[in-house]
C-alpha positions as CSV (number, residue, x, y, z in Angstrom):
1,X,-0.9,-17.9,-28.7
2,X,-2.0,-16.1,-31.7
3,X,-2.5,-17.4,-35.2
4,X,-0.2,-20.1,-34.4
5,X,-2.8,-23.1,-33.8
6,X,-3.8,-20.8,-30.9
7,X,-6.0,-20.9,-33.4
8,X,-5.8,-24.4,-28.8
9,X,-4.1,-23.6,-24.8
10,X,-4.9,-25.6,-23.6
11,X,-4.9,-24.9,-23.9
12,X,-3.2,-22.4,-24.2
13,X,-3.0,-24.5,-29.1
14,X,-2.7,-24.5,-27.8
15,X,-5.3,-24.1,-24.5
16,X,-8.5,-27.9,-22.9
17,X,-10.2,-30.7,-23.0
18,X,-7.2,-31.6,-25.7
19,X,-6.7,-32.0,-29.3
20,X,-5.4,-34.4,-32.0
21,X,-5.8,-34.6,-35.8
22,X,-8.5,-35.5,-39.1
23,X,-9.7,-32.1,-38.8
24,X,-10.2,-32.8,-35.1
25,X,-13.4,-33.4,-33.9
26,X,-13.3,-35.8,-30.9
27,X,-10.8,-34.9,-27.7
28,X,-8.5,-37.6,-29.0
29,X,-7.7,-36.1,-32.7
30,X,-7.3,-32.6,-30.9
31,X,-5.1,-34.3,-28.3
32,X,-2.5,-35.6,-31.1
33,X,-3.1,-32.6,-33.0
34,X,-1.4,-30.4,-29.8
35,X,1.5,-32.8,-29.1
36,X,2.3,-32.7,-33.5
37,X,3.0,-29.0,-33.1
38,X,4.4,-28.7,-29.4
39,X,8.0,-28.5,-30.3
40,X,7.7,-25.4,-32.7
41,X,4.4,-24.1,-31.1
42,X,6.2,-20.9,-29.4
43,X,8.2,-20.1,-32.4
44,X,5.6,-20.1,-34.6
45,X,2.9,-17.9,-32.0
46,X,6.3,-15.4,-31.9
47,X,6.2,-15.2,-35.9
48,X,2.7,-15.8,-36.7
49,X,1.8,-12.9,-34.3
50,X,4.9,-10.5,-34.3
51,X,4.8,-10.6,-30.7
52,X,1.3,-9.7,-30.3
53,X,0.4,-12.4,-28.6
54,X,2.3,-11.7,-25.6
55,X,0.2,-8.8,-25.4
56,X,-3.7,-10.3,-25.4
57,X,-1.8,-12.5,-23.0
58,X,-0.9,-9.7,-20.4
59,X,-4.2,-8.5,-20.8
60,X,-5.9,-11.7,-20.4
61,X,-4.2,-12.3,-16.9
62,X,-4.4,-8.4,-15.7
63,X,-9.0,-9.8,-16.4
64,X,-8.8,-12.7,-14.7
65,X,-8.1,-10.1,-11.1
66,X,-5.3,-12.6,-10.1
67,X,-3.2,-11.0,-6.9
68,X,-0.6,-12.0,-4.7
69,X,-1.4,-15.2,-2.7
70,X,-3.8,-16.5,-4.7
71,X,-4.6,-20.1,-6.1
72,X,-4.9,-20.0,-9.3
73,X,-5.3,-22.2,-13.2
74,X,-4.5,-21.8,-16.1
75,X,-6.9,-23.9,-18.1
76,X,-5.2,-25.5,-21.3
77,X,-2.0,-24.1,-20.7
78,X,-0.3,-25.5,-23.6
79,X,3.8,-24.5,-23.2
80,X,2.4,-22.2,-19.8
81,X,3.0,-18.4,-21.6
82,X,-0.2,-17.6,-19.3
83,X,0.7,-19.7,-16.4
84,X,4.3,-18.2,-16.2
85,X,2.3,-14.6,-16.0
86,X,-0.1,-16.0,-13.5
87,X,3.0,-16.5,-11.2
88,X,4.2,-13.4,-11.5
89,X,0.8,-12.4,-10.0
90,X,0.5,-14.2,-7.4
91,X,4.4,-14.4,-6.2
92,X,5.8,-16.7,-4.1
93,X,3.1,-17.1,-1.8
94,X,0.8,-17.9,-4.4
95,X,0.4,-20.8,-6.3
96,X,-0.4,-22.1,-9.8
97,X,-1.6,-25.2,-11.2
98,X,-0.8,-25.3,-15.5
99,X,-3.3,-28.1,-16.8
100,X,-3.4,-29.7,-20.4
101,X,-4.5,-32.7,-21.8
102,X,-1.1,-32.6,-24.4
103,X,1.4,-34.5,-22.8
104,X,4.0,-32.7,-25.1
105,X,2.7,-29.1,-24.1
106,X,3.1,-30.4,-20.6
107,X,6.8,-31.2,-21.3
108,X,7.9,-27.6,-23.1
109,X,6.3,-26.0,-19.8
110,X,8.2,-28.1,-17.8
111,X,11.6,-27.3,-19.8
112,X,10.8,-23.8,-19.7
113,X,10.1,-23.6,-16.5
114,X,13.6,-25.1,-15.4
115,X,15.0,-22.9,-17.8
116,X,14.2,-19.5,-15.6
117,X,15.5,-18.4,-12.5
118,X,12.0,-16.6,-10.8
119,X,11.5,-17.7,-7.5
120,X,7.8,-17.8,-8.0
121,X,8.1,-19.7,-10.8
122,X,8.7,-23.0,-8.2
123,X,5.0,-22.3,-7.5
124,X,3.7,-23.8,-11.3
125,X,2.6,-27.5,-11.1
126,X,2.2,-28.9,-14.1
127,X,-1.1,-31.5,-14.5
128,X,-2.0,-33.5,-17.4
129,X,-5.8,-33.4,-17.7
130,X,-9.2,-32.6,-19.2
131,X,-11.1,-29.4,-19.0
132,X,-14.7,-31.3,-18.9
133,X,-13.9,-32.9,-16.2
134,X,-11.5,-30.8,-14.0
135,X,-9.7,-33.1,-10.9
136,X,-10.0,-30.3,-8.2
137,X,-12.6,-29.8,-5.1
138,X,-15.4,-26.6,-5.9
139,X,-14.6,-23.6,-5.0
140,X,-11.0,-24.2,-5.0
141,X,-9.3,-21.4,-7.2
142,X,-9.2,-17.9,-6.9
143,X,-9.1,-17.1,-10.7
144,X,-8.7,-19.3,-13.6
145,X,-7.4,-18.4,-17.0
146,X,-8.0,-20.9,-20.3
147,X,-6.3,-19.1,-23.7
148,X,-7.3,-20.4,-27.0
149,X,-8.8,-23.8,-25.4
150,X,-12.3,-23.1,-25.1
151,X,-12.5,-23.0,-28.9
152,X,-11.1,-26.6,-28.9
153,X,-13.2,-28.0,-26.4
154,X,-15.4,-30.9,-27.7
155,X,-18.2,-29.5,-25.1
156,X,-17.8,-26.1,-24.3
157,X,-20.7,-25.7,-22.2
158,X,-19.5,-28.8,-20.3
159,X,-15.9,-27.6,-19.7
160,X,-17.7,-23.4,-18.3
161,X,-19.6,-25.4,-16.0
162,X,-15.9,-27.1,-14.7
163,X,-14.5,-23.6,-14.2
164,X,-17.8,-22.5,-12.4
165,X,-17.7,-25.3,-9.6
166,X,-13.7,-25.2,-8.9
167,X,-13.6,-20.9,-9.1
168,X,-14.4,-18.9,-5.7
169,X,-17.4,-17.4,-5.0
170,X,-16.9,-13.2,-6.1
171,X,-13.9,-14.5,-8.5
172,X,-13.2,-14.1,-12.0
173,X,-12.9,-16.7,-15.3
174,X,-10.8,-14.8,-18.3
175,X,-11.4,-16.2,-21.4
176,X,-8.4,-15.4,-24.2
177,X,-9.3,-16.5,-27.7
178,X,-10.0,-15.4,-31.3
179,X,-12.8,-13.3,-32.3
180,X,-15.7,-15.0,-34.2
181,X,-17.1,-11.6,-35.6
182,X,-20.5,-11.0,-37.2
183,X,-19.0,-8.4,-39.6
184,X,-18.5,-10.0,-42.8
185,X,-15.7,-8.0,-44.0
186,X,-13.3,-8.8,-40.4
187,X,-13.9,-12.3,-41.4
188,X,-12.6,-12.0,-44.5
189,X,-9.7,-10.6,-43.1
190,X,-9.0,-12.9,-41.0
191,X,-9.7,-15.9,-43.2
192,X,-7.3,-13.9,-45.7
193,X,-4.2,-14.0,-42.8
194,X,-4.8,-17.1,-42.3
195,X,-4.7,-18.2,-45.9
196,X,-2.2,-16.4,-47.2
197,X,0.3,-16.4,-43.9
198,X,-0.5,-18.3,-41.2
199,X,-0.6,-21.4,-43.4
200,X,2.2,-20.8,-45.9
201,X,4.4,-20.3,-42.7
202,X,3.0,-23.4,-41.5
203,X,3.8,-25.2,-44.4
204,X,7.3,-24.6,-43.7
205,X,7.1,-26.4,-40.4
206,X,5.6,-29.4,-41.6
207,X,2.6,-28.6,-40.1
208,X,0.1,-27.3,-42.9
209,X,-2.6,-29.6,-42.3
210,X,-2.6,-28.8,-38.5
211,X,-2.9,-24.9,-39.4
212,X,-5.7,-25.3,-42.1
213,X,-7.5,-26.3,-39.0
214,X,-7.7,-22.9,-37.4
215,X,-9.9,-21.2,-40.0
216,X,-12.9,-24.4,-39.5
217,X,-12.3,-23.9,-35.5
218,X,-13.2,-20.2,-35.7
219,X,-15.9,-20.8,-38.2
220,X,-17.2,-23.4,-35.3
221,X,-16.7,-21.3,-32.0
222,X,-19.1,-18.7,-30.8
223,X,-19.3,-14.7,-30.9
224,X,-18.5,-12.3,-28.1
225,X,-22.8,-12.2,-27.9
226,X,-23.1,-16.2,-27.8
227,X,-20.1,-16.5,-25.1
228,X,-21.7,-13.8,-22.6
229,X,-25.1,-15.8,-23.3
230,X,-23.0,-19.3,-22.3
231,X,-21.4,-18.0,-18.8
232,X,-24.4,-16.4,-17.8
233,X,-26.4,-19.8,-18.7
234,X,-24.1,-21.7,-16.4
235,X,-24.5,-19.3,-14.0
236,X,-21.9,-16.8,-13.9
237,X,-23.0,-13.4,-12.8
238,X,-21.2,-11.0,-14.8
239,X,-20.3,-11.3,-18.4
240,X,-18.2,-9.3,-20.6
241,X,-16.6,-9.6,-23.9
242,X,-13.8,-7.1,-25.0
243,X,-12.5,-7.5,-28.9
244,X,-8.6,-6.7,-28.5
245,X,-6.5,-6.6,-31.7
246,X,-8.1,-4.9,-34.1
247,X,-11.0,-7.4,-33.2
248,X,-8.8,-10.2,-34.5
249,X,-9.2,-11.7,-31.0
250,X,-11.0,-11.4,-27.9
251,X,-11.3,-11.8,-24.3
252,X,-14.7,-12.9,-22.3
253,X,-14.6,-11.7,-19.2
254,X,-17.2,-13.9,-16.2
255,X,-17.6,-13.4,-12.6
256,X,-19.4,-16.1,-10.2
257,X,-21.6,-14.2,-8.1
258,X,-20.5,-13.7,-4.4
């Protein structure tokens, strides 16, 4: 996703925990919020971004280590960009779980998923559900992926501890979302996009309210600094964050200790 309430994947908008609207601050406004904007959520990333976001995307899953045969999640996967490129990973042996607490996400992934021909692509299962409280066994995935959900998350130390206990010892978390910076002037340009495009573009959807939320979200989530500090805290081993496009977004990077 990108500046298209990616801003959520869901968790991709996308994503999460989930996401509905009064400027969203329980799961259940956050929740509503996601399924509002599901039907024109791809278009809109597309535009918003000029592609880009299929980019951080690629990037995001070539982080997260995933490899043939592997079990893997994509953590609020909103309309499943990053779960579709997880199955390309893993192939046909492999398999991929897509989970989001938007039922409407849920549905455009499910469309789009009948839509393409991939053999691997039988190996997505869709789950509707929340990222705090994650319905699979520990140790269960191989690598998980969560773009632009962490930021949505009502507890976001609460839903790193979830992909801690289900990922494999020695395995990788990648962490796709936009860059809080410290530098005054990247936030003004980014606070200036979103002003003066994302939201006017919005606007045109319907959807204006829903995007005014983005710039509060990012004010609200943590830097690159504060979400190494958060995976190591829960335990992680390793922790990296890399700012990818122009620093307009960025990627942490955790591995849970053999």
């Amino acid at each position: 996703m990108a500046y298209a309430l990616h801003f959520a994947s869901a968790g991709h908008l996308l994503s999460t925990s989930r996401s509905k609207f009064r400027s969203p601050n329980c799961s259940s406004d956050r929740q509503a919020l996601f399924n509002r904007i599901a039907p024109v959520y791809d278009n809109l990333n597309d535009l918003l971004s000029l592609g880009q976001h299929r980019i951080w995307k690629r990037m995001a899953v070539s982080w997260s280590g995933a490899k043939a045969g592997d079990n893997v999640l994509d953590l609020c996967c909103g309309s499943g960009d990053l779960a579709f490129l997880l199955s390309d990973k893993v192939g046909t042996t492999g398999k991929v779980v897509g989970l989001d607490f938007s039922n409407e996400q849920l549905s455009v992934a499910s469309s789009r998923q009948q839509l393409r021909a991939k053999a691997c692509y039988n190996n997505i299962k869709w789950v509707e559900g929340d990222a705090l409280e994650l319905p699979f066994s520990d140790s269960y995935f191989d690598a998980i992926t969560i773009g632009y959900g962490l930021r949505n998350v009502v507890d976001r130390q609460k839903a790193m501890l979830e992909m801690y206990r289900v990922l494999k010892p020695g395995s990788k978390v990648s962490v796709l979302d936009f860059n809080k910076s410290s530098d005054a002037f990247s936030t003004f340009i980014q606070e200036w996009i979103i002003d003066t495009v994302v939201v006017p573009v919005a606007t045109g959807y319907g959807l204006a309210k829903e995007y005014e939320y983005l710039k509060s979200s990012i004010q609200g989530y943590l830097t690159g600094k504060q979400l190494q500090d958060l995976a190591l805290e829960v335990g992680f081993s390793t922790a990296k964050y890399f700012e990818v496009g122009g620093g307009l977004m960025g990627n942490l990077v955790a591995t849970r200790m053999q």
